[in-house]
Every structure is written in C-alpha cells, then in structure tokens.
C-alpha positions as a printed NumPy array, in Angstrom:
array([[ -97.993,   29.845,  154.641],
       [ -98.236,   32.733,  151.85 ],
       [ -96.014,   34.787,  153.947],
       [ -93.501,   32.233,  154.582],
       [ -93.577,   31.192,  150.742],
       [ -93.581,   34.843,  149.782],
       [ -90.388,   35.328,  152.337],
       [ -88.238,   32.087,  150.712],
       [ -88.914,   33.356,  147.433],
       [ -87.709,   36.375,  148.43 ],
       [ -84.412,   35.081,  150.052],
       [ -83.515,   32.697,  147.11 ],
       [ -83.473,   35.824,  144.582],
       [ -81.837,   37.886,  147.538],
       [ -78.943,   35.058,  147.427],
       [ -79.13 ,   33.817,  144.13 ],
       [ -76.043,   32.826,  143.268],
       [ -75.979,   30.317,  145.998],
       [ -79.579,   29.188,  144.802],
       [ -78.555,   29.072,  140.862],
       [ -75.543,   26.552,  142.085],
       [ -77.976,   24.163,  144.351],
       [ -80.393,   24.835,  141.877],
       [ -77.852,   23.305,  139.126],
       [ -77.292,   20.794,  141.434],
       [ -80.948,   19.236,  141.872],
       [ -81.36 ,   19.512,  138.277],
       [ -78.264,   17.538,  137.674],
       [ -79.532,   14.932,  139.987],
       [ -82.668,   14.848,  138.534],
       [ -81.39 ,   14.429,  135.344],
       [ -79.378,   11.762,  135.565],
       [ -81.922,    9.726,  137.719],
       [ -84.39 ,    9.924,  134.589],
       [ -81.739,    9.122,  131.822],
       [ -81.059,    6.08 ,  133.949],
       [ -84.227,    5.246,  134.766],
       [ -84.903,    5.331,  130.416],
       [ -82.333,    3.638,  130.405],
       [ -83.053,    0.949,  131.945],
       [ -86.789,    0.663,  130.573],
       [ -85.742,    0.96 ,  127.1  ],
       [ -83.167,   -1.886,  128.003],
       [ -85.829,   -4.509,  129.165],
       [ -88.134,   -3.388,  126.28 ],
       [ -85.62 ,   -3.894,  123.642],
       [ -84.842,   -7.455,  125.584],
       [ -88.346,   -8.288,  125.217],
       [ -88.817,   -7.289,  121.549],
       [ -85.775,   -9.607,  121.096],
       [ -87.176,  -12.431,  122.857],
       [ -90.899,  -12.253,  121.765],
       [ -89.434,  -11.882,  118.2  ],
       [ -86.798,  -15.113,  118.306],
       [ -87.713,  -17.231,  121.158],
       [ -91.326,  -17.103,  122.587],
       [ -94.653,  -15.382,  122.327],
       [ -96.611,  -13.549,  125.507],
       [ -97.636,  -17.245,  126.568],
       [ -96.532,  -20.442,  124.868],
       [ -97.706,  -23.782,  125.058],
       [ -95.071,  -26.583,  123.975],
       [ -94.405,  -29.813,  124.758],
       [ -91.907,  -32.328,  125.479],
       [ -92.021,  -36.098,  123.709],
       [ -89.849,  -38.948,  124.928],
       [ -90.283,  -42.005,  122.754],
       [ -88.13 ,  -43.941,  125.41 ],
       [ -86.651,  -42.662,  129.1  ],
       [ -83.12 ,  -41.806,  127.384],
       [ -84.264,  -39.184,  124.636],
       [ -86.358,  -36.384,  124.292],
       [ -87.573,  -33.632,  122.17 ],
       [ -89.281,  -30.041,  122.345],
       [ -92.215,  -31.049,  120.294],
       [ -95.972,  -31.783,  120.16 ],
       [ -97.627,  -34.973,  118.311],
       [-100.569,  -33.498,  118.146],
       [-100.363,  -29.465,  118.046],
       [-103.849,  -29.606,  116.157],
       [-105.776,  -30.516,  119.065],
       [-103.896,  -28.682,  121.569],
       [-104.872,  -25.548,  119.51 ],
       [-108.544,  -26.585,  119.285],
       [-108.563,  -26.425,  123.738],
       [-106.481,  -23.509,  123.482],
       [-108.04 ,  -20.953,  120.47 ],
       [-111.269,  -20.297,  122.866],
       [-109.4  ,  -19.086,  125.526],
       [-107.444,  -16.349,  122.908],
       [-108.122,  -12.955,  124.042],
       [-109.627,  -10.403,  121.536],
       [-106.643,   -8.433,  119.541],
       [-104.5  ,  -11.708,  120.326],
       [-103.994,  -14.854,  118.145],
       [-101.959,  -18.313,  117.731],
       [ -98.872,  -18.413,  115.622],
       [ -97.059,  -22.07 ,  114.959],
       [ -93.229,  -22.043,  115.934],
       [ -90.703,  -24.719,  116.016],
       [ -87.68 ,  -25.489,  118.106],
       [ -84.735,  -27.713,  118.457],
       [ -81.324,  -27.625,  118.379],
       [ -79.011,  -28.307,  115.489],
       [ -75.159,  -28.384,  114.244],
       [ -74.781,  -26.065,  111.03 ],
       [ -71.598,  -27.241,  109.603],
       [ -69.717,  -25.36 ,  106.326],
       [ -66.506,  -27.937,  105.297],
       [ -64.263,  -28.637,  108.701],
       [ -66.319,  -25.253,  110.536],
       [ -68.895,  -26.335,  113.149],
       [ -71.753,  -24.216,  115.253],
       [ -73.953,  -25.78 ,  117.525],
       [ -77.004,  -23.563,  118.293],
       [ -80.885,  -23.465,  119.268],
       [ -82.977,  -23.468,  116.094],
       [ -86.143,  -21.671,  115.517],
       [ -88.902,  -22.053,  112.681],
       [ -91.451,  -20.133,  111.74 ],
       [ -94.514,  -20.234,  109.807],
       [ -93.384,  -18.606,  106.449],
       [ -96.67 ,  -17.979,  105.048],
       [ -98.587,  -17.085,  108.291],
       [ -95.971,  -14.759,  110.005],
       [ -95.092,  -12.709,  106.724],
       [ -96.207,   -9.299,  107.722],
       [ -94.366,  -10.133,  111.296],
       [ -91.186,  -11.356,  109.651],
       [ -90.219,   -7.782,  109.634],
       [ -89.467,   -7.648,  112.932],
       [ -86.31 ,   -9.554,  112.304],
       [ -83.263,   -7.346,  111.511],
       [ -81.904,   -8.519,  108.527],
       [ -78.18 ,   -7.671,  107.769],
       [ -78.25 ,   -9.364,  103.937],
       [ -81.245,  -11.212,  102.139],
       [ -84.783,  -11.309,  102.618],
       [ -86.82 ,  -14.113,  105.379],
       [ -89.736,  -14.364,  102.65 ],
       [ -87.107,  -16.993,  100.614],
       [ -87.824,  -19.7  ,  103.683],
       [ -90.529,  -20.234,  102.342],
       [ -88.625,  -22.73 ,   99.59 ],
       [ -87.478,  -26.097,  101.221],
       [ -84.152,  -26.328,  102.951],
       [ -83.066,  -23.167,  103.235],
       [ -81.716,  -21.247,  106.754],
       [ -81.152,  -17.649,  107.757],
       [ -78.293,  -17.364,  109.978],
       [ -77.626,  -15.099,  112.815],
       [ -74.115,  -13.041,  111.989],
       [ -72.194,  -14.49 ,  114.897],
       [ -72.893,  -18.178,  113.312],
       [ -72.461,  -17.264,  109.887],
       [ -69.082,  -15.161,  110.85 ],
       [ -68.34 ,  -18.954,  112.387],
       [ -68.64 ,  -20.789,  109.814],
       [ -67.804,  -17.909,  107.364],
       [ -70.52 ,  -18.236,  104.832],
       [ -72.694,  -15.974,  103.138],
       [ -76.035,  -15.254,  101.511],
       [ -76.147,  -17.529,   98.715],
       [ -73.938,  -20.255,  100.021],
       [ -74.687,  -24.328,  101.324],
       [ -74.314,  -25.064,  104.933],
       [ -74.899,  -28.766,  106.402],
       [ -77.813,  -28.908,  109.482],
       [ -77.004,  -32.107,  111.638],
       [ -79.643,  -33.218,  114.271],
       [ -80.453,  -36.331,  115.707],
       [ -84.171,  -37.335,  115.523],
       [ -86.053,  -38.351,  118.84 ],
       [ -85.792,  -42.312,  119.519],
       [ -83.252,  -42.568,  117.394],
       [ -79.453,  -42.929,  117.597],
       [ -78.903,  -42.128,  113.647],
       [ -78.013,  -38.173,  112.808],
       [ -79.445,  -36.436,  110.039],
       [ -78.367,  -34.254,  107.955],
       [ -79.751,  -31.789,  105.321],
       [ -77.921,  -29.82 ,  102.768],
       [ -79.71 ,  -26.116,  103.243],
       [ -79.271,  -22.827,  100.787],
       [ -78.584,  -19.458,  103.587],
       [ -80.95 ,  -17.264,  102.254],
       [ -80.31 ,  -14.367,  105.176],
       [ -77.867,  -13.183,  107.533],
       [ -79.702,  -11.767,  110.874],
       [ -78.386,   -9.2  ,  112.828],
       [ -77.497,  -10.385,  116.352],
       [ -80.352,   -9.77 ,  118.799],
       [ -78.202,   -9.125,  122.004],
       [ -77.181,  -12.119,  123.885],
       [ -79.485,  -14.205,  121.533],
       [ -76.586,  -13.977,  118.477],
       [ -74.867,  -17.295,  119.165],
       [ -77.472,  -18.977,  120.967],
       [ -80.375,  -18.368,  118.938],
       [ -78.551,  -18.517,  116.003],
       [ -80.589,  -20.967,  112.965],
       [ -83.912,  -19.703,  111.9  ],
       [ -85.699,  -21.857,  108.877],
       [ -89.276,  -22.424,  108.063],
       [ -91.564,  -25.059,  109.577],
       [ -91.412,  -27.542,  107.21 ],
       [ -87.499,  -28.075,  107.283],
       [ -87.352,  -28.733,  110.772],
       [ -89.575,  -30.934,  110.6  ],
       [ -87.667,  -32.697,  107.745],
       [ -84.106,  -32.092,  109.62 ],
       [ -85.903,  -33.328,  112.59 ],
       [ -88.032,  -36.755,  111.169],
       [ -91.412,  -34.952,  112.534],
       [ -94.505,  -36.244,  110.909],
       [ -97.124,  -33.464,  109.435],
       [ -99.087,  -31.742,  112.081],
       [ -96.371,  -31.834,  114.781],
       [ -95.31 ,  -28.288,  115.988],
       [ -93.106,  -27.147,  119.027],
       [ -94.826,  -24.385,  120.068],
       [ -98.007,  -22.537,  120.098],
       [ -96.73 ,  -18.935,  121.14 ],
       [ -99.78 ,  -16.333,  121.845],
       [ -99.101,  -12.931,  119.924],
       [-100.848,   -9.583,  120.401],
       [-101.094,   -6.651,  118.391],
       [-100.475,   -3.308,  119.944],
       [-100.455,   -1.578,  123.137],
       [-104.216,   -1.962,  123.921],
       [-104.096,   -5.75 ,  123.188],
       [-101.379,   -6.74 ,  125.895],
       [-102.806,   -9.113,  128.543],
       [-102.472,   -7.875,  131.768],
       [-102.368,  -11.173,  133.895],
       [ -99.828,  -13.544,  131.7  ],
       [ -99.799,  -15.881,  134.605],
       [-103.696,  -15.652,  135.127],
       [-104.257,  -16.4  ,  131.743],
       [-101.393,  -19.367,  131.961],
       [-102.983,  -21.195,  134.889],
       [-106.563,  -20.706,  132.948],
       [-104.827,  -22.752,  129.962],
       [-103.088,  -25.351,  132.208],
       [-106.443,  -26.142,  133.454],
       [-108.667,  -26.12 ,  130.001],
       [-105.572,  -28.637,  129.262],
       [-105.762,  -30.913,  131.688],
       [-109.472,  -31.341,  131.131],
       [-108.969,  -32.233,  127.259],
       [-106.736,  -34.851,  128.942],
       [-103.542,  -33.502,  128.252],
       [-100.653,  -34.255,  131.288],
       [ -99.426,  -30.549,  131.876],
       [ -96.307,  -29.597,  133.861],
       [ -96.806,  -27.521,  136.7  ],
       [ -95.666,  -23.619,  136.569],
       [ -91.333,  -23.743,  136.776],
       [ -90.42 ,  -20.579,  135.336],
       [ -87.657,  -21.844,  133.163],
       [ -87.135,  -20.957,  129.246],
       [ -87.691,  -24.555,  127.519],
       [ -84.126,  -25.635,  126.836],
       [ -83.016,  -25.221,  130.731],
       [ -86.228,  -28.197,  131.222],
       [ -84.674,  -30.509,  128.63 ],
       [ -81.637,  -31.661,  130.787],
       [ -83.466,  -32.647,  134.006],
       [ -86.381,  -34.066,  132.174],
       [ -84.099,  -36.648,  130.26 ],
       [ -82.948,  -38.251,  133.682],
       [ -86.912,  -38.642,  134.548],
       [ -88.09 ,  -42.421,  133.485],
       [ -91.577,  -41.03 ,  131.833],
       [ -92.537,  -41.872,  128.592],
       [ -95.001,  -40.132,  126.023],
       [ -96.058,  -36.775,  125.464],
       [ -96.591,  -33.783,  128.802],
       [ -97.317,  -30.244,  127.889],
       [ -95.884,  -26.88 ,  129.526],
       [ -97.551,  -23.495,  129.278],
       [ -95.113,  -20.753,  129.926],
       [ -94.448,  -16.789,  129.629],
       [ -92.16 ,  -14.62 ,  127.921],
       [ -90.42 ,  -14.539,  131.103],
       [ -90.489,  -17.609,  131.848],
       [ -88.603,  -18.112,  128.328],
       [ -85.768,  -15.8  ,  128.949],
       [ -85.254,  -16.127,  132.536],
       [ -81.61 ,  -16.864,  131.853],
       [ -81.322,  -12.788,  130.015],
       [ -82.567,  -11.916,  133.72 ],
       [ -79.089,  -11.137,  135.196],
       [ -79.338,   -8.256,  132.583],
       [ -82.039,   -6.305,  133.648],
       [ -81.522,   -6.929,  136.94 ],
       [ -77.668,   -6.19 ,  136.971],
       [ -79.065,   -2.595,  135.216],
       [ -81.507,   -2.276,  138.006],
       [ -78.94 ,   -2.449,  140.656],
       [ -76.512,    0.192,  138.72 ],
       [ -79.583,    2.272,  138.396],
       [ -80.604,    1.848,  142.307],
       [ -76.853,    2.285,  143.189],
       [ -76.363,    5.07 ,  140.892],
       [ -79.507,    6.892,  142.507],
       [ -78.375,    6.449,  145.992],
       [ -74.882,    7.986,  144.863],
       [ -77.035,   10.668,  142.884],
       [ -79.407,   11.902,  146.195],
       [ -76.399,   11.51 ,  148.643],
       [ -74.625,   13.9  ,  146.717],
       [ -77.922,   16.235,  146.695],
       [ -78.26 ,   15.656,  150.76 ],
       [ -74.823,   16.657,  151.618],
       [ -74.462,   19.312,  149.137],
       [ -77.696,   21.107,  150.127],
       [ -76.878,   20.147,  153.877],
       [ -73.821,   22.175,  153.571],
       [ -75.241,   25.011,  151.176],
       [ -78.086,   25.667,  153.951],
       [ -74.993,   25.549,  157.372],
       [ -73.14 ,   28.188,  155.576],
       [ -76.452,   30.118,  154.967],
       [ -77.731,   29.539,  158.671],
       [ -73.964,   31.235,  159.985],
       [ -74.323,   34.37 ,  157.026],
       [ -78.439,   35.083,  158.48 ],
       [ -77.861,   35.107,  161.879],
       [ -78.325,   38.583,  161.754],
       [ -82.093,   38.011,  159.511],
       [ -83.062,   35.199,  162.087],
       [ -82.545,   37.308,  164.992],
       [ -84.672,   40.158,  163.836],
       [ -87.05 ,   37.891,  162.283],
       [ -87.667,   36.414,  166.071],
       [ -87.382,   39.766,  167.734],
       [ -90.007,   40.717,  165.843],
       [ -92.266,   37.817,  166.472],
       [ -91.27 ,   35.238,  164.329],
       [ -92.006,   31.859,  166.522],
       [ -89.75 ,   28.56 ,  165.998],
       [ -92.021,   26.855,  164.023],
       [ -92.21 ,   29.518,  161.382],
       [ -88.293,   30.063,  161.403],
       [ -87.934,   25.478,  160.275],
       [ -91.093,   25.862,  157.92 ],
       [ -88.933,   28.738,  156.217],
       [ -85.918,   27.544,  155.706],
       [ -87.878,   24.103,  155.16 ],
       [ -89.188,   25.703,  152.358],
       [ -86.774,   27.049,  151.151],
       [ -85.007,   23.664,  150.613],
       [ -87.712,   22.304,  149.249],
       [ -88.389,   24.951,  146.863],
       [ -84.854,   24.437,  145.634],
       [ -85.249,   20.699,  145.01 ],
       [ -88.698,   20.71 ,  143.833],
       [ -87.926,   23.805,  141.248],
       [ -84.267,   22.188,  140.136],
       [ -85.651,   18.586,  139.879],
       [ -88.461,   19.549,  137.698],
       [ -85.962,   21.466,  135.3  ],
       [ -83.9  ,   18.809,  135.209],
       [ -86.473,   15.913,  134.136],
       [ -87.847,   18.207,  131.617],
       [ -84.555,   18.71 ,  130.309],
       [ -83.687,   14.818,  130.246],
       [ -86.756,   13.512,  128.894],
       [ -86.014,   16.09 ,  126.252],
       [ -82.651,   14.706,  125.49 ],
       [ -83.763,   11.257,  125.976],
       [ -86.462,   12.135,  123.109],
       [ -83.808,   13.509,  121.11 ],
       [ -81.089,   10.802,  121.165],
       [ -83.478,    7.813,  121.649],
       [ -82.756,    5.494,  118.642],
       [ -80.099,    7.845,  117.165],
       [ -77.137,    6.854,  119.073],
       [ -75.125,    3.838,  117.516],
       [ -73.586,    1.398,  120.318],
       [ -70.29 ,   -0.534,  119.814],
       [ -70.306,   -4.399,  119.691],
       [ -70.165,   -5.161,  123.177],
       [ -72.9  ,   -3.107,  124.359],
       [ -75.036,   -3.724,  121.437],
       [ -74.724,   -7.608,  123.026],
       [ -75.774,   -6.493,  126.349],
       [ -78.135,   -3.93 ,  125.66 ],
       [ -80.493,   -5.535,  122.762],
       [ -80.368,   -3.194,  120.173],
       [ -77.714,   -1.318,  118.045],
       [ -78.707,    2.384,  118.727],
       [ -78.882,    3.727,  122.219],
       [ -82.46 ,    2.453,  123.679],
       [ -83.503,    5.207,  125.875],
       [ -87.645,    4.803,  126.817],
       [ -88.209,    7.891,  128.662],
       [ -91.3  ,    8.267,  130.66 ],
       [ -93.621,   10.252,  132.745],
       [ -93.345,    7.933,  135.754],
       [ -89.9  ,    7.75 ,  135.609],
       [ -89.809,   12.038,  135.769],
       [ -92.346,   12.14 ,  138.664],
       [ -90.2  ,    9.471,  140.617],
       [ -87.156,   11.663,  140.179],
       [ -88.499,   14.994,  140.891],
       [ -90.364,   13.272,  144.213],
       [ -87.074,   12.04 ,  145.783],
       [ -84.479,   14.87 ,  144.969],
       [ -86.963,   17.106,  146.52 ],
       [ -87.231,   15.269,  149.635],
       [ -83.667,   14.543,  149.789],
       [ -83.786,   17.923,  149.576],
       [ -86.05 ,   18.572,  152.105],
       [ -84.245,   15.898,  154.086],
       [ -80.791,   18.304,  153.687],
       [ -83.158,   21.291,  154.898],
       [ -83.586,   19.658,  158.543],
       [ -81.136,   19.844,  160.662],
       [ -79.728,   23.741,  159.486],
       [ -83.624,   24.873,  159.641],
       [ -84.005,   23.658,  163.115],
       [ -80.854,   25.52 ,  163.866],
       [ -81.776,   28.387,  162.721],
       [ -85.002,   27.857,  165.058],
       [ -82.934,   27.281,  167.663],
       [ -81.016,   30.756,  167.478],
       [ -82.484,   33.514,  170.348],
       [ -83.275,   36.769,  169.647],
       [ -80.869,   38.004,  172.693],
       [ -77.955,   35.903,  170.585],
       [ -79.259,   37.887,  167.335],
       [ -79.266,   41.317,  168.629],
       [ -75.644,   40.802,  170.361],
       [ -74.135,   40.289,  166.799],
       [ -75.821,   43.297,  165.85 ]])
C-alpha cells in the first residue's frame, strides 16, 4: 500500500494539470454541498428562534374551554394549579413562563387586520423581551394597560405608528357580544418570517385578559423555556408524555399527542359536543407544524442540489480518469511487464481517484465553512426571502458535521468515478502494452 500511495502521488504531480482541474472540481462540489447544508441549518434555527420567541416554548401546556358546544377558547381556568402538577417535573436550567393567546381584529378608522394575538408576562419575561426585533419603540411600555406592539405587516395595514390608538375587537367565550378596547401601539416588530401577518398583536397579560373577559388567574399557556445550549431537553416528546400523565393524575382531561400548532385544533374541536375545560401538552414542533413545508421544501433543494452536485463529480472524474487510462497505456503495460498484478493496477488508479476527491473535498469544506463564518449574519436579504428564510441577514450555521458529510460523499463519488477506468486499466495485457511501444 506505501508503494501504491507513493506511485499515485507520484502520477498526480507527473499530470498535474489534469489533477489541479479535478482537484478544482471536488472542491467546488464540496463547497457548495456545505454552504447548502448551512444553509439549511441556519434556516430551521432561525425558524425556531422565531417560533420559540412568538408562538410557543420547548413544551407548552394550554388548554381549550368551551362554556357551551358552539364556542370555544385557547385558555385555562385554572393555570395556577396546572403549574403546581407541572413545576416538579421542570428540568434543571429550565423554567415556566405565562403566555396568552387568542385571536383579535385591530381596527384604525375604516382599516381592519385580523390576526393571532400573543401576551406576555411584562414583568417576568423582561430580560427575554429582547429577543423580539423591534423596528420603533420599546416592549417594556406593555407593561401599562391597553397598549399593543404591532408586527410591521399589520401596522403597514392599518397604517399606524408608534404613538397612535388602534381598536382590538374580540368576542369573549359564551358570549355572542364583541368587545372592544381602545389600545396605545407602543412598538412596531419586525416581521419574524412567515409569522408577520399571522402573528401579528403582541400585548401584555393583563389586556388580553381584559379584551378577552378572562377572570384573574386564567392563562393560555404555560410554555417551558431553557437557557442555553447545555439546558436543551433532549427527549421533548419523553418529557411531553411524562406531563400528560402527572396531568391526568391531578385529574385534569388531557388530549392525546396530535401534533398540530393550537389554532389548527380550534376548528375541529368547535364541531365536538364537549363541554368544560381539556388540556393539551405540545412541542415547539408541534406549534409550527404548518412553517414545516419550509424546511422541508429547503431539504429537498438541498438533497436535489447534492445529487446534481456528486453527479457532476462522477461523470467528470469518470471521464478525467478514460482519457488518462488511453494516454498510460504505455505506463500500464510496463507496470505489468514488470510484475505489476491486476489487483495492484485498480487499487492504483483507485487511489488515485480517491486521493483526488478526498484532497479536493477537504479544501473545499475548509474553504466554505470559512466563507460561511465570514458572511454568516452579514448578508442583508430582500423582503421576500427575509419572509421565507426567518431572519433579515443571510443565516448560514456552518458546521463540522455538515463538512465531514461532504468530504465523505464527494470522495466516494469519487471513488465511485475511479471504477470502471481502474478496472480497465487492469484489464490491459502486457503483450497489448509492449505492441504500442
């Protein structure tokens, strides 16, 4: 094996040209496998920052109330007991935050928006309010009565500003009566990706639950939120099923696991002739399964784009290694009439193919994870990207996986393209060799 290592080295500087240009080749391959592959983590991170930041914690617990079969709302009675079940079963870097949700009309003179509204606890969340992006105004002013931050897309809607009165109209659960409550727009959020429109009104705690008729010590949600890397929970739907069950045994009636975000529920659940209060413990996945089609539309470019990627490395080093079989016929043939069995001849010119992926690939992922490093976060996005992809700069999250994966399959594609011309060259007599002499 030295020998034959010793001998492709030697043939790769001997025809270097032709290696510098497969060589280029791998390492372009290579390179744009990890830039997609960053891609397409820093796409579904950014999604998830969005989500656990608007909609949902790592696990929620909510509930669903129907005072009578015809009307129903996302909210608990009693959130005070459900947290006293569900505190004990925190884990360690992890705690409770109260949220609120519902769905409301903002209205500014004739202008209308209908959109999902989300409250938070002003006082308890105020070192995590800053993971909202906040075009205009600060989120610490919820904390007076009736006032709203608005997302852009609704305040461009209803074209008002920070500083100006806009009208929240719900309709309270049991009742047929609207409300309605005068609020002050203390902020103007920047659109979190697809979340702009639909996700648009975010107030405080105690105004839903004045928009909404909600008596003290109602919430909507109890989402679970954990600081830092080394706090994440590693079994969301472990840990779900563990609180379904600690639920049920306080005597709470728990729906079973459906994987939907909260607002696809409320549809089907107001045909169902139940009355009263059932609880439903779900994941940050489960709450933006309807964002799925992104990341998995972006997985599918990526996997297509990688097939394109290592086809184009297979028949390019395919070819390269024909044309090199026809120009050594000469080399083989003295190579076997001096001794060189079959074997040897495909484990050279093997290696020699993989030597050119595994050397190019590894070039190339250094070099992308370089770039990635360099442009990550730098790189404003226009509008419609900026929807799709989460975030308003370019959200590359390059990785060491992600490198190993594409160094491992260009070189064996490479390898793959080494095949067929090494056994070829194997197959060449010395007799056939010595003729062309």
């Amino acid at each position: 094996m030295p020998n034959l290592l010793r001998l492709a080295l030697r043939n790769l500087f001997a025809h270097w040209e032709r290696a510098l240009l497969l060589l280029t080749v791998t390492a372009g391959a290579s390179a744009v496998l990890v830039l997609s592959l960053a891609l397409s983590a820093g796409v579904a991170s950014a999604q998830r920052e969005a989500i656990t930041t608007f909609l949902s914690g790592e696990l929620n617990v909510g509930g669903f109330f129907k005072v009578h079969p015809d009307s129903i709302a996302p909210v608990m009675g009693d959130a005070g007991r459900v947290r006293e079940v569900v505190a004990p079963l925190v884990p360690a870097g992890c705690h409770l935050r109260e949220r609120g949700r519902s769905r409301a009309t903002a209205g500014v003179a004739l202008r209308r928006f209908s959109s999902y509204m989300v409250s938070v606890d002003v006082a308890g969340e105020r070192g995590a309010l800053g993971a909202f992006r906040v075009r205009e105004g600060a989120l610490d002013a919820l904390a007076r009565p009736r006032t709203v931050a608005l997302s852009a897309t609704v305040a461009e809607a209803l074209q008002v500003g920070r500083g100006g009165v806009a009208t929240l109209f719900a309709q309270p659960v049991g009742t047929l009566r609207r409300n309605a409550l005068d609020v002050e727009v203390v902020a103007i959020l920047e659109d979190a990706g697809l979340l702009g429109g639909s996700a648009g009104i975010l107030t405080s705690n105690d105004t839903l639950r004045e928009l909404d008729g909600y008596r003290a010590g109602a919430a909507g949600v109890l989402q679970l939120v954990c600081d830092g890397a080394e706090a994440q929970v590693e079994d969301l739907d472990a840990l779900g099923g563990t609180w379904r069950e600690a639920l049920r045994k306080a005597g709470f009636e728990v729906l079973p696991a459906l994987h939907q975000a909260y607002g696809d529920k409320l549809a089907p659940m107001l045909r169902e002739g139940w009355r009263g209060q059932r609880l439903d413990v779900t994941t940050w996945q489960d709450e933006s399964a309807f964002l799925s089609f992104v990341t998995d539309g972006l997985g599918a470019l990526t996997l297509l784009l990688g097939l394109v990627v290592l086809g184009v490395v297979v028949v390019g080093l395919f070819t390269a290694l024909s044309v090199a079989v026809r120009e050594r016929t000469r080399e083989i043939g003295t190579l076997r009439a001096m001794g060189m069995q079959r074997p040897s001849v495909v484990g050279l010119f093997m290696l020699e193919g993989l030597l050119l992926g595994l050397l190019g690939s590894a070039g190339g992922a250094v070099s992308a994870l370089a770039l990635c490093t360099l442009l990550r976060d730098t790189v404003s996005l226009p509008g419609p990207l900026v929807t799709f992809f989460f975030s308003t700069t370019l959200p590359l999250e390059p990785g060491l996986g992600a490198a190993v994966l594409a160094v491992g399959l260009v070189t064996a594609a490479a390898g793959l393209a080494a095949l067929v011309p090494a056994f070829r060259a194997a197959s060449l007599s010395p007799r056939s060799a010595m003729e062309s002499l």
